[in-house]
C-alpha positions in Angstrom: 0.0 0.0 0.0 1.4 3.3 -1.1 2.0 5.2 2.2 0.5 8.3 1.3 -2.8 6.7 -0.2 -5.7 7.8 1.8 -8.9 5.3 3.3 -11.3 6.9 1.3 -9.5 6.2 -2.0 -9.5 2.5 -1.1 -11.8 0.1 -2.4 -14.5 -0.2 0.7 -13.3 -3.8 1.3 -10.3 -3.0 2.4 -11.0 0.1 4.5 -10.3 -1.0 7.7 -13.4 -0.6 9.3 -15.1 -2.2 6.7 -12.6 -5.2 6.9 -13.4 -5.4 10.8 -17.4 -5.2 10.2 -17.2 -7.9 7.3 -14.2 -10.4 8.6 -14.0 -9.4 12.1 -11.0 -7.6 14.2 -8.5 -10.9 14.1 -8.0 -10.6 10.4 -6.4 -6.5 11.1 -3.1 -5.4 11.2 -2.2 -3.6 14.2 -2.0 -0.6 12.3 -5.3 -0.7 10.5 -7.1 -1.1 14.4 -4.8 1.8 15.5 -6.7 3.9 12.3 -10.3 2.9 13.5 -9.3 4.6 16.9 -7.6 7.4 15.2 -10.6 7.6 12.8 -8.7 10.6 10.8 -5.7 11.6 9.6 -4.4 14.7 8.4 -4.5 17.0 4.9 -1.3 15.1 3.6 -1.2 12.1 5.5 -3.7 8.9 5.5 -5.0 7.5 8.7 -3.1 4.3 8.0 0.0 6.2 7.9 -0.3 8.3 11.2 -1.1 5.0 13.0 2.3 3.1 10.8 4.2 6.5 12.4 3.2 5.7 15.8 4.0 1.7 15.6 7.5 2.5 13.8 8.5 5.0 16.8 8.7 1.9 19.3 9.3 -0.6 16.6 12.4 -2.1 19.1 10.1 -2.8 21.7 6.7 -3.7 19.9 3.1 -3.3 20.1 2.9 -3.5 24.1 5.1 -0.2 24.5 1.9 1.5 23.9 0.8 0.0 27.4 3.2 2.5 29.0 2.9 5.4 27.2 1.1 9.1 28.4 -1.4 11.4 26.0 1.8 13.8 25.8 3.9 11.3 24.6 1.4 9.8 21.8 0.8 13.5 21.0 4.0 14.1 19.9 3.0 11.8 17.0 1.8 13.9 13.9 -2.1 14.1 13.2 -2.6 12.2 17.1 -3.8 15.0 19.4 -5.4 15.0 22.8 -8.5 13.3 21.7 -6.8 10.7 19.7 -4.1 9.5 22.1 -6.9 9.3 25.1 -9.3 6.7 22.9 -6.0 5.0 22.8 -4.9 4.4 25.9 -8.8 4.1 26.6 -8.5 0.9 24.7 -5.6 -0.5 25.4 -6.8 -0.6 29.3 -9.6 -1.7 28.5 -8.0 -4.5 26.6 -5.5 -5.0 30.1 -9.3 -5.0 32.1 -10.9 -7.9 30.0 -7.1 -10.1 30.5 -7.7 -9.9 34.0 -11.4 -10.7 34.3 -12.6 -14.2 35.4 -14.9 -14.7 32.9 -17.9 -15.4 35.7 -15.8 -17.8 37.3 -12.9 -18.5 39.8 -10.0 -19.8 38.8 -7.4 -22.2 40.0 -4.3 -22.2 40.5 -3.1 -25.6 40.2 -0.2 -25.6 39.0 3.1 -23.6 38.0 1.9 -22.7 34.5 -2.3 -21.7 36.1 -0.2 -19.4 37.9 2.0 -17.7 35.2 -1.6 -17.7 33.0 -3.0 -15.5 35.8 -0.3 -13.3 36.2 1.1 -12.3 33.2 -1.7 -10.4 32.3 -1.3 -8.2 35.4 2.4 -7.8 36.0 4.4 -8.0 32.5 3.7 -4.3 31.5 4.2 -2.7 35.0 7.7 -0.3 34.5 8.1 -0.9 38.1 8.8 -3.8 39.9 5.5 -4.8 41.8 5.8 -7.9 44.5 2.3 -9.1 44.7 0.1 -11.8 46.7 -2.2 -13.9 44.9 -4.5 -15.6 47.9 -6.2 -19.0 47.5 -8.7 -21.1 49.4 -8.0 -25.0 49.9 -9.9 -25.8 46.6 -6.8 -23.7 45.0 -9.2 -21.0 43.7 -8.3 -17.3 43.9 -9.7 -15.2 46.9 -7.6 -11.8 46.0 -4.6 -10.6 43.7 -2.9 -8.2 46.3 0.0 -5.5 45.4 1.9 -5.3 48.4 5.3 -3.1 48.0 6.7 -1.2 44.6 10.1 -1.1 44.1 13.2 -3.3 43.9 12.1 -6.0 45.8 14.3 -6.8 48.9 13.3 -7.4 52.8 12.6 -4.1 54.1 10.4 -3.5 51.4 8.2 -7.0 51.9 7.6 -7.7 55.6 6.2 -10.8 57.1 3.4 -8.8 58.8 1.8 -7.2 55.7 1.7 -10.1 53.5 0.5 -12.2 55.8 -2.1 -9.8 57.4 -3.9 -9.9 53.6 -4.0 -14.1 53.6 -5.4 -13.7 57.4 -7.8 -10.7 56.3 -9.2 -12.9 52.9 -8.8 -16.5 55.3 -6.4 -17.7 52.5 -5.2 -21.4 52.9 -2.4 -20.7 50.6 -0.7 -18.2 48.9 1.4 -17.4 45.6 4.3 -14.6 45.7 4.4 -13.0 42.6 6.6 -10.2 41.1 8.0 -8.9 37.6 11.4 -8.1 36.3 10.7 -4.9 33.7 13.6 -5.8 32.0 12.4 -9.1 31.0 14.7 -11.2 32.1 13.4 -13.8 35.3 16.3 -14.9 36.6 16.1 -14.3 41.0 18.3 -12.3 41.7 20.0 -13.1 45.9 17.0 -10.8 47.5 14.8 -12.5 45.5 15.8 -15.7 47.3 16.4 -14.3 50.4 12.6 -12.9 50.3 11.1 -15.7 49.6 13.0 -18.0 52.2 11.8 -15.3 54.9 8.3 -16.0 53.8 7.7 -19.7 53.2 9.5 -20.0 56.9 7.3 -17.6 58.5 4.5 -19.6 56.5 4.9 -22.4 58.8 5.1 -20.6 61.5 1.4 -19.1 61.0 -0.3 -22.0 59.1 -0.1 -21.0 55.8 1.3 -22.5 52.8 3.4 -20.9 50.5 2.6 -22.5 47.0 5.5 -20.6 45.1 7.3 -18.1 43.9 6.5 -16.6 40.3 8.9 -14.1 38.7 7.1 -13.2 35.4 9.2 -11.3 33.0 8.4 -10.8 29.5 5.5 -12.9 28.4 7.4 -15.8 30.2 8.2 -16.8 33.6 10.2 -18.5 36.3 8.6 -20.4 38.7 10.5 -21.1 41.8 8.2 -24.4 42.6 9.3 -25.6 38.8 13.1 -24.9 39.7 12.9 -27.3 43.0 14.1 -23.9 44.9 11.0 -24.1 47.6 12.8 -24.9 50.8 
């Protein structure tokens, strides 16, 4: 497609909300559902091709840069004002929402990979580190997804007595410590460890299990039940 070719000079079947009403959204680039949200583009410049100069500025990184972007920084993007960059990031966590949502039921958490399922949605595009609880009854279900501490994670930052106080609050059976490396990369680091020691130890002491530990990095993860390094 010739970049400076605008919608309205395509044929209607490949105008891309056209293509979405006939075949559905799967069957659009990423830049053609960019352009519904944009709906317009400028005097010189298609719709298409504002949404194309948006992707190509984070082209290294991908789609999911998007995720932690602000209206200024969209609005730097010729033909995206205000307006346009809100319904953006109006859609994209709305998109983040529906990843999260149980679908009418509860799920369990019975093993490494139900756990890395439930979390990736809700910690790989944090830009902070974010160590997080997720609390389960003894069917393994999910009573609460709790953000305890932001930050590098080390001891001072997560304390017996706050994480603990959530599984009393919710009357977990068990829990799952969770946090995310923003650079993508799960390998534990030694506070990692040391955290996690401190908390399955105190675990016995109060009567509650913990399951694991799940680092999740970059649409992957590193479980520390998987790797045998639950003491």
């Amino acid at each position: 497609m010739v970049k400076n070719t605008m919608v309205r000079d395509l044929p209607e079947q490949e105008r891309p909300r056209e293509k979405l009403i006939s075949c559905g959204a799967q069957g659009l680039s990423n830049a053609e559902l960019l352009a519904i949200l944009l709906r317009s583009g400028t005097k010189e410049m298609s719709v298409l091709h504002v949404a194309e100069n948006l992707l190509s500025l984070y082209k290294e990184r991908g789609l999911s840069t998007i995720v932690n972007l602000s209206v200024t920084q969209i609005s730097k993007v010729h033909g995206i004002g205000a307006v346009k960059a809100a319904t953006i990031l109006a859609a994209v966590e709305l998109g983040r929402r529906i990843a999260q949502e149980p679908l009418g039921r509860k799920f369990s958490l019975n093993t490494p990979v139900d756990a890395a399922n439930y979390l990736i949605p809700r910690l790989r595009y944090e830009n902070k580190e974010k160590f997080a609880v997720v609390l389960l009854n003894v069917k393994n279900q999910v009573l609460s997804f709790k953000v305890i501490s932001i930050g590098i994670l080390n001891a001072s930052l997560v304390h017996p007595r706050e994480v603990f106080n959530e599984a009393i609050v919710n009357s977990a059976s068990s829990m799952i410590l969770a946090h995310n490396h923003p650079s993508g990369d799960c390998a534990p680091s030694d506070d990692d460890m040391a955290v996690t020691d401190r908390l399955v130890k105190a675990g016995r002491i109060i009567g509650i299990t913990v399951a694991d530990h799940i680092i999740i990095g970059d649409n992957k993860y590193m479980s520390f039940r998987e790797r045998g390094l639950m003491k």
